[in-house]
N, C-alpha and C positions, 0 to 999 in steps of 0.2 A: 284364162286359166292359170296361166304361170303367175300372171301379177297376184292370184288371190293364196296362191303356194308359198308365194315367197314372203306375204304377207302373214299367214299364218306360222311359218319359219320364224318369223322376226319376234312374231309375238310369243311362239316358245320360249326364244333367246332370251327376251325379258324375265318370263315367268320363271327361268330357271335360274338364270340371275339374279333378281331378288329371294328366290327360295336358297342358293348357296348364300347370300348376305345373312339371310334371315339364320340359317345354323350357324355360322361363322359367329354371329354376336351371339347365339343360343349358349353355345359351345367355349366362347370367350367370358360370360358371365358363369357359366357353372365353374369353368378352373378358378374365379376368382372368388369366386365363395367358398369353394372346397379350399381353396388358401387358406384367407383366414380363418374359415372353419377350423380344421386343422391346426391353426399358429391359438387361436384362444383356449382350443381344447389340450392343448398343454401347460399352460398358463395354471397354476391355482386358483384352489378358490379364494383364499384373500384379497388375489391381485385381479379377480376377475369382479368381485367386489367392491375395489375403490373403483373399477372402470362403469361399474352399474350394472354388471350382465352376471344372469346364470347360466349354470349350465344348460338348462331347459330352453335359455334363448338363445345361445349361439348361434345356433343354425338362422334362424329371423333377424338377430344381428348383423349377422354379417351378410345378408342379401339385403337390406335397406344401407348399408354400406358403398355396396358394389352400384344399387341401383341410384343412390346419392351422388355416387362420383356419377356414374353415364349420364344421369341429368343436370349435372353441372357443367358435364364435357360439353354437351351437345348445343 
């Protein structure tokens, strides 16, 4: 009985362990898009123009951004 407790303990550990991982990167890609979100939406439009982006796509910009670098990281 103990050993099937302490095994289900363990397996918690994990499950909660990868669910803290799993918001930590949640939570770490959204500040990183609200960055540059944020840094293009101050930008003009001229200058956001020679860069290729509208206003309309910021937000999509800059989360193929964020998700570019983490696949490059990894």
């Amino acid at each position: 009985m103990t050993s099937t407790i302490k095994a289900l303990s363990a397996s918690n550990d994990n499950l909660t362990q990868k669910s803290n991982k799993s918001f930590l990167k949640t939570l770490d890609r959204w500040i990183k898009v609200g960055g540059i979100t944020r840094s293009l939406h101050q930008l003009d439009d001229r200058t956001l123009d020679d860069i290729g982006v509208t206003r309309g796509d910021i937000r999509a910009f800059a989360e193929r951004i964020v998700d570019n670098d983490n696949q490059n990281a990894a």
